[in-house]
RODO-2510 file (C-alpha; in nm, 4 decimals, decimal comma):
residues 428
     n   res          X          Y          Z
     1     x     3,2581    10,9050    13,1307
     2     x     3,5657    10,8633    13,3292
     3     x     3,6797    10,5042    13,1805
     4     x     3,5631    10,6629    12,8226
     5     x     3,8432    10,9721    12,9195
     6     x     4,0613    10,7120    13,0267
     7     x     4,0468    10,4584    12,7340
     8     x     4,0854    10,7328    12,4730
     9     x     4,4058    10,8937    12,6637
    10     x     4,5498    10,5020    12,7004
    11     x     4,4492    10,4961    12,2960
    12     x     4,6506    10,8251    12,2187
    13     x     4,9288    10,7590    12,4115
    14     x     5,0134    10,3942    12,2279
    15     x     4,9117    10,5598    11,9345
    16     x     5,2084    10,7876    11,9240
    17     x     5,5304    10,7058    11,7140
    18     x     5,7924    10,5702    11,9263
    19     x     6,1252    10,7504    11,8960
    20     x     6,4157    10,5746    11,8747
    21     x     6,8225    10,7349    11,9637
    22     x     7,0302    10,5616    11,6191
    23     x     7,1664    10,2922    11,7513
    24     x     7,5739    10,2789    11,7332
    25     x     7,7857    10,1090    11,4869
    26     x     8,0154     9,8006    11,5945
    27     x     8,3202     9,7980    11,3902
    28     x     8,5757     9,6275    11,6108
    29     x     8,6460     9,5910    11,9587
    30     x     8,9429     9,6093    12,1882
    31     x     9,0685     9,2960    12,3165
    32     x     9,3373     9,1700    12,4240
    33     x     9,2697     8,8158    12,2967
    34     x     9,3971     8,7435    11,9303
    35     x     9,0885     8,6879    11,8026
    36     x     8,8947     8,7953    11,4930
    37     x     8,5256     8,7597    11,3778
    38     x     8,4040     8,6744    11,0381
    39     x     8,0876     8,7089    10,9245
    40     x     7,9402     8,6442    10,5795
    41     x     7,6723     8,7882    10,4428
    42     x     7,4169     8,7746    10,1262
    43     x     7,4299     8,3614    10,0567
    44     x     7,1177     8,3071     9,8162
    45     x     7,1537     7,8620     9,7350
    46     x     7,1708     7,5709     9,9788
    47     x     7,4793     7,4518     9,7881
    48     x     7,6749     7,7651     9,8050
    49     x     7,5506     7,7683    10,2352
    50     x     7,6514     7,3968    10,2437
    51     x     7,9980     7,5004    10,1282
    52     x     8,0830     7,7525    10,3275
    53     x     7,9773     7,5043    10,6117
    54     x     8,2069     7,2101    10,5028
    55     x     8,4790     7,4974    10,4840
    56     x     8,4404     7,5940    10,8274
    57     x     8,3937     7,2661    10,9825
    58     x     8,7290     7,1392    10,8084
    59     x     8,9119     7,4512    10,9253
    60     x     8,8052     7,4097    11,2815
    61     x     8,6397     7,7852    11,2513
    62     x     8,3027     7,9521    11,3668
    63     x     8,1418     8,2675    11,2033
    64     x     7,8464     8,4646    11,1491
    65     x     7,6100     8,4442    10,8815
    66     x     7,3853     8,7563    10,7722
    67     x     7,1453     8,6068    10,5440
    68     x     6,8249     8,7307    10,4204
    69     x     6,5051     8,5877    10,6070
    70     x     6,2944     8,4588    10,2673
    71     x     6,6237     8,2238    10,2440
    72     x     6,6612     8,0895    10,5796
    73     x     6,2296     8,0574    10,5543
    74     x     6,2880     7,8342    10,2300
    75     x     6,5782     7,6770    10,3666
    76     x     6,5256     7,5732    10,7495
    77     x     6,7077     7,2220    10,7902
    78     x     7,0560     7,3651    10,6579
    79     x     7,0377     7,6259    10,8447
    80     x     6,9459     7,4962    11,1533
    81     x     7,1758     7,1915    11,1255
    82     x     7,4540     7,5031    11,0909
    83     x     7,3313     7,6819    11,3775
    84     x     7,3549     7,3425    11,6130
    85     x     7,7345     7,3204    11,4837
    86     x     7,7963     7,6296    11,6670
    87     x     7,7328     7,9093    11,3848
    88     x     7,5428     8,2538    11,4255
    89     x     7,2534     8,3642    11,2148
    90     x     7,1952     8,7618    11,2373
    91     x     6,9152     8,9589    11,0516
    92     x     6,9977     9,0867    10,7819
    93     x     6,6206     9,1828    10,6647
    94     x     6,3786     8,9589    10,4956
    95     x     6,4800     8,9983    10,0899
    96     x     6,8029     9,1977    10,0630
    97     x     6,6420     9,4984     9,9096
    98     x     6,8054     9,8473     9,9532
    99     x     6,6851    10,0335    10,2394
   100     x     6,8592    10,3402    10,2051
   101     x     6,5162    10,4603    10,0494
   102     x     6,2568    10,3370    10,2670
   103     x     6,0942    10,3944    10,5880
   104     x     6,1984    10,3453    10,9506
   105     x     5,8552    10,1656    11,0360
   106     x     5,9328     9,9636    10,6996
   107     x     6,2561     9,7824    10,8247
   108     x     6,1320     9,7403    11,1300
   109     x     5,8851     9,4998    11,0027
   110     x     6,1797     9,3451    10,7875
   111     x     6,3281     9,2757    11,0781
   112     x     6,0447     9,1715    11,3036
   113     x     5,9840     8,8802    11,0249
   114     x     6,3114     8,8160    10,9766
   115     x     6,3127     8,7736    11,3633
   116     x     6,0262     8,5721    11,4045
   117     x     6,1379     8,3579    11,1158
   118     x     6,5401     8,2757    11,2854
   119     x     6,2986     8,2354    11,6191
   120     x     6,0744     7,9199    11,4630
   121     x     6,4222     7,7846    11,2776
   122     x     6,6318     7,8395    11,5774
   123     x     6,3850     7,8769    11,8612
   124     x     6,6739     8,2378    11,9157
   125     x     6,5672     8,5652    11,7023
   126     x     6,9347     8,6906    11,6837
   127     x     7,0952     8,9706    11,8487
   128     x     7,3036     9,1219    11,5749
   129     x     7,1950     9,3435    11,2454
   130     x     7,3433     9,4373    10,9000
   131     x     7,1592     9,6016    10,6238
   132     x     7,2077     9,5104    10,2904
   133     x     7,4134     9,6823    10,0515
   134     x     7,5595     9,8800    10,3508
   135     x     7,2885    10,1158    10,4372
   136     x     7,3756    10,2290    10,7612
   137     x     7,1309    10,5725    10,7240
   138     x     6,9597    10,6885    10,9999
   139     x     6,6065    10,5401    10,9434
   140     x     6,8100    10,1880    10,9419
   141     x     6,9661    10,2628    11,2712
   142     x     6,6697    10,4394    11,4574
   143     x     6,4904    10,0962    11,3644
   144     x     6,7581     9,8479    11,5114
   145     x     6,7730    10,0597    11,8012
   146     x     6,4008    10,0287    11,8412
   147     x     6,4096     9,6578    11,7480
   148     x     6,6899     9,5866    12,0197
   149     x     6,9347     9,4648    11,8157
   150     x     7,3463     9,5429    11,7649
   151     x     7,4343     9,7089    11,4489
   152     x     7,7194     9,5150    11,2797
   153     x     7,9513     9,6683    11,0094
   154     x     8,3250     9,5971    11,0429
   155     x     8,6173     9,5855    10,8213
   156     x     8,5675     9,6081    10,4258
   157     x     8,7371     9,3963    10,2524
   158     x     8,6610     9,6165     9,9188
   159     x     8,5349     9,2899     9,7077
   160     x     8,3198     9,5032     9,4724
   161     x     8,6367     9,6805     9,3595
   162     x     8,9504     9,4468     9,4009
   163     x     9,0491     9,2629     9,0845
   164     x     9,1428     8,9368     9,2088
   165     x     9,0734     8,6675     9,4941
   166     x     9,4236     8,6956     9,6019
   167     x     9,3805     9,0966     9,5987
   168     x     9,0950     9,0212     9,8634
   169     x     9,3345     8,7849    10,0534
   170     x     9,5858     9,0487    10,0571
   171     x     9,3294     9,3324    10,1675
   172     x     9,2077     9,1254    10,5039
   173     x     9,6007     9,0449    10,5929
   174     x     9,6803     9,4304    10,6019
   175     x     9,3845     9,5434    10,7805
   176     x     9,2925     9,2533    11,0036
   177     x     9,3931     9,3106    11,3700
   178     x     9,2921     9,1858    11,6841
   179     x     8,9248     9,2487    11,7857
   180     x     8,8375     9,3073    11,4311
   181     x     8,5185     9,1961    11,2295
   182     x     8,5704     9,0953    10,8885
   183     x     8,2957     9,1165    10,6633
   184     x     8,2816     8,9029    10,3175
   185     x     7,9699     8,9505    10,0332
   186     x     7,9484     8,6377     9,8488
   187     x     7,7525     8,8050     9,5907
   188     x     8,0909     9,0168     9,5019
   189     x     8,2947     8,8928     9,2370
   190     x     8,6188     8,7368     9,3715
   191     x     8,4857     8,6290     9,7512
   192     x     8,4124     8,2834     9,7235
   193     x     8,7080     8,2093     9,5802
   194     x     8,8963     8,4307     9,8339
   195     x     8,7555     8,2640    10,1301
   196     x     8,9283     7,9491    10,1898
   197     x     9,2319     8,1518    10,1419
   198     x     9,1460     8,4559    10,3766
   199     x     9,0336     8,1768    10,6244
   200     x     9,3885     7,9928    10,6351
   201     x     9,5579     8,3313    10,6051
   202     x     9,3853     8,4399    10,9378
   203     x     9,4684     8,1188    11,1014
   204     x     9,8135     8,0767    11,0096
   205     x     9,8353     8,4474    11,1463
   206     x     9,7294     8,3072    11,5169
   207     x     9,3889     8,4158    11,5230
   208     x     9,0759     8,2469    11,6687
   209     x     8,8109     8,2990    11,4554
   210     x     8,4744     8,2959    11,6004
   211     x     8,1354     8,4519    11,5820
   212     x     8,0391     8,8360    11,5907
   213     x     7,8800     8,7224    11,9231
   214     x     8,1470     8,5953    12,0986
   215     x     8,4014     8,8508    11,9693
   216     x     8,1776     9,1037    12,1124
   217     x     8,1487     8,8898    12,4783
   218     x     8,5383     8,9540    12,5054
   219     x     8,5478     9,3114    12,4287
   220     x     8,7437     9,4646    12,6539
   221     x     8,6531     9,8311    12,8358
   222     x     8,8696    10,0974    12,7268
   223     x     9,0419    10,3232    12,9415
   224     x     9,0139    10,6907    12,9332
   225     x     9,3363    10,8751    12,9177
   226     x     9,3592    11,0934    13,2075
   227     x     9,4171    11,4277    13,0617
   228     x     9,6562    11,6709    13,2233
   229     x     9,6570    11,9538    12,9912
   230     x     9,3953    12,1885    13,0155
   231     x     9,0980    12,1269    12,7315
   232     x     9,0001    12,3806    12,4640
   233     x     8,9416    12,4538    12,1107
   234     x     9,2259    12,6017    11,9343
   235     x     9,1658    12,8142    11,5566
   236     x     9,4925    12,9822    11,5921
   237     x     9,7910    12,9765    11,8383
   238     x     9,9698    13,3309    11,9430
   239     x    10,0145    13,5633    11,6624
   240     x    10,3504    13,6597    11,8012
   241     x    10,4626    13,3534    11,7065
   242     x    10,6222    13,2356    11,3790
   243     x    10,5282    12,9411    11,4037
   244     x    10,2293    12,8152    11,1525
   245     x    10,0982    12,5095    11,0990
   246     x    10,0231    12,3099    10,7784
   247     x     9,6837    12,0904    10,8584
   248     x     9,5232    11,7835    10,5765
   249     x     9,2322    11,6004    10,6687
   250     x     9,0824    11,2884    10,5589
   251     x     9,2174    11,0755    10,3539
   252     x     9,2733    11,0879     9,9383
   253     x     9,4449    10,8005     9,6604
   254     x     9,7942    10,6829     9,6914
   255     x     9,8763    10,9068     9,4338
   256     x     9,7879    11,2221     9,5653
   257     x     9,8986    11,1145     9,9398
   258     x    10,2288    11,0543     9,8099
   259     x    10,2770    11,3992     9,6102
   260     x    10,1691    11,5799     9,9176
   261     x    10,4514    11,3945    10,1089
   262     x    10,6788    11,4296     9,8591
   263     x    10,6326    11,7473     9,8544
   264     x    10,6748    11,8214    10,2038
   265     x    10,9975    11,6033    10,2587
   266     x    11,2043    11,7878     9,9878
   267     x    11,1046    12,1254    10,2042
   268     x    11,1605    11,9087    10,5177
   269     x    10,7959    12,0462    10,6832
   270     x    10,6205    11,8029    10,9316
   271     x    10,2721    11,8527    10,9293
   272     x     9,9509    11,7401    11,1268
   273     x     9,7153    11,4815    10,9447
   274     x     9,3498    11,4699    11,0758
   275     x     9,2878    11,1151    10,9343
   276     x     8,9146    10,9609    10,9057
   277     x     8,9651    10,5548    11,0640
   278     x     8,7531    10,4062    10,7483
   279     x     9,0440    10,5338    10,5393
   280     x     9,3344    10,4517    10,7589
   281     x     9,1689    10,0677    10,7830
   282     x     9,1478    10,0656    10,3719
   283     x     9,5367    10,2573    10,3479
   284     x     9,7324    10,0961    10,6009
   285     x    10,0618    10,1523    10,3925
   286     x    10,0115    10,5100    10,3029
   287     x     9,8835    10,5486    10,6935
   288     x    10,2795    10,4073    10,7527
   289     x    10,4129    10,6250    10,5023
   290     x    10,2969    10,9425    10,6825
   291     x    10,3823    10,8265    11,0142
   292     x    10,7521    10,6940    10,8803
   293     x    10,8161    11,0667    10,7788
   294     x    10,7616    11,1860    11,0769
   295     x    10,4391    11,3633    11,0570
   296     x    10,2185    11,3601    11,3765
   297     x     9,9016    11,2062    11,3079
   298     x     9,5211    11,2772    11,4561
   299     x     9,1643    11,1779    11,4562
   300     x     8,9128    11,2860    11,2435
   301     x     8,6308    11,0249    11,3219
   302     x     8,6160    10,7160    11,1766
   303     x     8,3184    10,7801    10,9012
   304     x     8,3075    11,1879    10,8748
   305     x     7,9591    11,1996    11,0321
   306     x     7,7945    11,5144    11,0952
   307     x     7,8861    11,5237    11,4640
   308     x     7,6127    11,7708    11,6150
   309     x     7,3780    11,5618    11,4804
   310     x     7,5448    11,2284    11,6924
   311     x     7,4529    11,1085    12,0691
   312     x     7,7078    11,0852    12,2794
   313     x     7,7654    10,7066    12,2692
   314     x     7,8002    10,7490    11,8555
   315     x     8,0936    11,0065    11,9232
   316     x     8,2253    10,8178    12,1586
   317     x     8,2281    10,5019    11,8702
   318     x     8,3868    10,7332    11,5812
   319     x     8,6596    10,8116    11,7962
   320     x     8,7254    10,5306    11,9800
   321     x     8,7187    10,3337    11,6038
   322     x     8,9331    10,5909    11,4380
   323     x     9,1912    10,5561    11,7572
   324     x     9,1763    10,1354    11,6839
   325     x     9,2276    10,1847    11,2970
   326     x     9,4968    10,4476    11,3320
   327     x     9,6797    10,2400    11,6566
   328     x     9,7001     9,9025    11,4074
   329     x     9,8165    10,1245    11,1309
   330     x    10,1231    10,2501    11,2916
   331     x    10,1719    10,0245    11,6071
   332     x    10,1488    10,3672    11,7851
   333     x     9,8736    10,6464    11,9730
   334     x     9,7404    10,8946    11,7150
   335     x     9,7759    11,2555    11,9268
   336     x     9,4614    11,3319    12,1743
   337     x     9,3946    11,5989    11,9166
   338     x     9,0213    11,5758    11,7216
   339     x     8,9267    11,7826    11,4214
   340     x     8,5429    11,6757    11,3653
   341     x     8,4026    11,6981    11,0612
   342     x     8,3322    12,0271    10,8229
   343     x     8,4830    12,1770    11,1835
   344     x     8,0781    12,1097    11,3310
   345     x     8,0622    12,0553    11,6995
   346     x     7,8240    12,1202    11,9822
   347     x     7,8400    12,0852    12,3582
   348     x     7,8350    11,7482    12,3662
   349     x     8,0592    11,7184    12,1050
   350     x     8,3341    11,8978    12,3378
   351     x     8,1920    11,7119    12,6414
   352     x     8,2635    11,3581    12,4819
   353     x     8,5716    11,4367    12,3521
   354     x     8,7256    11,6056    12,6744
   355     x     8,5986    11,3079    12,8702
   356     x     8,7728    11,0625    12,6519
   357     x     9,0598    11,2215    12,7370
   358     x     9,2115    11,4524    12,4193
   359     x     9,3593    11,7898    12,4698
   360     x     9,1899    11,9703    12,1466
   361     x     8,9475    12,0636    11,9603
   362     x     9,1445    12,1779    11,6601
   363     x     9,0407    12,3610    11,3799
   364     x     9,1684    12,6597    11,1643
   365     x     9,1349    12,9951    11,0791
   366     x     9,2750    12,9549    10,7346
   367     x     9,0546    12,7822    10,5197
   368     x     9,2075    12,6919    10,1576
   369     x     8,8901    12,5645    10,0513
   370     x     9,0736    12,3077     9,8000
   371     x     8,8566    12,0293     9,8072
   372     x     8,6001    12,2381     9,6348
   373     x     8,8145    12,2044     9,3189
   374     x     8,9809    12,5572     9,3166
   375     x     9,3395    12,6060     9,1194
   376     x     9,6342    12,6218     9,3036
   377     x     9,7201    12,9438     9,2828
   378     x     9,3756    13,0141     9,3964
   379     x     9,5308    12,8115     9,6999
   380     x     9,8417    13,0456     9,7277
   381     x     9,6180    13,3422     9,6947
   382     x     9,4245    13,2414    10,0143
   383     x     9,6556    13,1179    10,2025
   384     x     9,8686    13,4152    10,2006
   385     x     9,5704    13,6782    10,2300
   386     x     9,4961    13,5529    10,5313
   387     x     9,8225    13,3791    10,7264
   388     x     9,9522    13,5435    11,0036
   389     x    10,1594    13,4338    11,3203
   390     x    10,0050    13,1027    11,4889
   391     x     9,7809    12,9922    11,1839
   392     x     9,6640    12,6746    11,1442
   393     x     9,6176    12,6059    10,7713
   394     x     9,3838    12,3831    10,6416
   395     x     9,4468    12,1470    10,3326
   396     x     9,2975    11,7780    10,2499
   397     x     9,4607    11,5200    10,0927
   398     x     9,1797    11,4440     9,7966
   399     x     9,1745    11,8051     9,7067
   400     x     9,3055    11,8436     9,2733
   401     x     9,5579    12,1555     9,3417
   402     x     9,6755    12,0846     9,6858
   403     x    10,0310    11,8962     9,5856
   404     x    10,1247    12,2368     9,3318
   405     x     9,9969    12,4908     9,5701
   406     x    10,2327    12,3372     9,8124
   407     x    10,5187    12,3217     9,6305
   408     x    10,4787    12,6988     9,5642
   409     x    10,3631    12,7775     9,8710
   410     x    10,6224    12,6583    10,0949
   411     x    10,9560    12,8652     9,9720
   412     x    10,6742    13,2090    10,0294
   413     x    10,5759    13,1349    10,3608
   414     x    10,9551    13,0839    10,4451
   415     x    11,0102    13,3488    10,2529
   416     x    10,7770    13,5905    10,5233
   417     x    10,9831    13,4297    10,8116
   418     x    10,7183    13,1498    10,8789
   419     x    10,8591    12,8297    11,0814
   420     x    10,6230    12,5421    10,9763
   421     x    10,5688    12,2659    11,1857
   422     x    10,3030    12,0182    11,3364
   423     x    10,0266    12,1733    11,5592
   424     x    10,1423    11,9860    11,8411
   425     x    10,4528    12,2061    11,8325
   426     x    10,2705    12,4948    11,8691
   427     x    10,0751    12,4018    12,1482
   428     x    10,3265    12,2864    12,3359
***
């Protein structure tokens, strides 16, 4: 009766779904090596793979391939003749379907074939991971975490969008920095014909290309600023003060960046802008722009996550990424202030960020509400029901009435007395 209590407990407790934390997203690393990682993904012929090969070989480079498992199954002597040339083969799922819709337990057996299948070509299984078509949800990363396996993204070179090969060219030589992963579709429009171009472009730049796996064995640790200044969140600074401060977050089109700067040069206002990293990677000459007119710039995670809903080593990633984007942007430190998200944080939200060193939490306590599509004088109207001494006012730089609110706006508030001016001003 015993062993029978025994057996069945043994039964139940393998029985049980096995929860796995998300695992985190690698989008670059800090080195300080000038070296770069490219990685291709979504080959589907042998003579397309065999080209990419002769490529590499006569540009002396190494890089990753994400292909999907039915291919290298159909297609084992090319790819294992690449893979004894030095080249990386990570799982990228066995038939490139979208998995944005399916099941955790379903990509995991994806990528348990598509392991056991790079295991009999390779006699290795792989240790890196990209989903197809980008679908970094949570069922995608609960199952690489659970599979043991390091989640891959890195830079976009936006080849479903750009018009031309040489666009594409152009896109990796303004984003590309040290310890970044470039990523290329070959299915997208323009790539192949960018590639031999983006490869020589990199090169005659100085950088080593290599393999996701050996860019990742030279990351570097990175340091975490010692903070002097005492942590907290900040909504508003002293009313007494007439000092208020004008706040955008995110990230929006060149257009509407540039009318929002426009707009606050001919008033001469500097301003604080809580930037996401994906969109300071993608805008690297707007990022200069704002930083050029003297506005102070800050982090607001590098892919607008929920953040209460993150482990500690994800916050640690959208911060640390957002930092890296921001740092090759401008050649400079954002400021060690953080603005997460739809202003969401819990205590190991503030935990993570004080440990890594910033000095705020900032959010607001004047909430214009613009990117839900309001007029501007709706704007106005808000803003000035509720300003007062120490405000910080919140604004984003996609939002439709933003740039003519502003332009309004301004000459009130000065006309009330207000000094505006970047939130590290205030705090200071």
């Amino acid at each position: 009766m015993k062993v029978l209590v025994v057996v069945i407990t043994l039964f139940c407790l393998l029985a049980r779904p096995v929860y796995a934390e998300p695992a985190t997203i690698i989008d670059n690393v800090v080195t300080n090596e000038k070296i770069i990682a490219l990685s291709i993904e979504d080959i589907r012929t042998e003579v397309e793979l065999e080209k990419v090969i002769v490529l590499c070989e006569t540009q002396k480079v190494k890089l990753t391939f994400f292909l999907a498992g039915q291919f290298i199954k159909e297609n084992p002597l090319i790819v294992r003749k690449a893979f004894d040339k030095g080249y990386e083969f990570g799982n990228y799922g066995l038939t490139t379907r979208y998995w944005g819709k399916i099941t955790k337990d379903e990509i995991m057996n994806e990528l348990t074939e598509t392991g056991a299948i790079l295991q009999k070509t390779l006699g290795v299984a792989g240790k890196v991971v990209r989903p197809p078509y980008s679908s970094y949800e949570d069922s995608f990363l609960q199952a690489s975490s659970a599979s043991f396996l390091t989640v891959v993204r890195g830079l976009d070179t936006g080849e479903w969008t750009i018009d031309s090969p040489q666009a594409v060219v152009d896109k990796v030589k303004s984003t590309a920095a040290s310890g970044s992963i470039v990523r290329i579709n070959m299915q997208a429009r323009h790539s192949a014909d960018a590639l031999p171009e983006v490869i020589r472009e990199l090169s005659s730049m100085g950088y080593n290309i290599v393999t996701v796996s050996d860019l990742l064995a030279k990351a570097q640790p990175v340091p975490k600023p010692i903070n002097v200044k005492p942590f907290r969140v900040v909504r508003q600074v002293s009313e007494a003060s007439p000092k208020i401060a004008l706040t955008f977050d995110d990230g929006g089109s060149s257009y509407r960046v540039n009318s929002i700067l426009d707009v606050l040069r001919e008033n001469g206002v500097k301003s604080t802008f809580f930037l996401s990293g994906d969109w300071a990677d993608n805008n690297s000459n707007l990022l200069q722009s704002i930083a050029v007119d003297g506005h102070e710039i800050a982090n607001h995670s590098y892919s607008h996550p929920v953040f209460s809903w993150l482990g500690t080593a994800d916050i640690e990633s959208e911060l640390v990424s957002t930092e890296i984007a921001i740092r090759r942007g401008i050649g400079d430190e954002p400021r060690r202030y953080f603005r997460p998200p739809y202003g969401d944080y819990n205590s190991a939200v503030y935990e993570t960020v004080k440990n890594l060193g910033y000095e705020a939490i900032v959010l607001w306590d004047v909430d214009t509400r613009d990117w839900s599509g309001v007029s501007s004088q709706t704007i106005i109207n808000r803003v000035l029901n509720q300003v007062s001494g120490g405000s910080i006012v919140l604004f984003h730089l996609h939002a439709n009435g933003t740039t003519e609110a502003l332009r309004e706006l301004i000459p009130m508030l000065r006309a009330q007395g207000y000094e505006m001016t970047t939130v590290g001003a205030m705090l200071e």
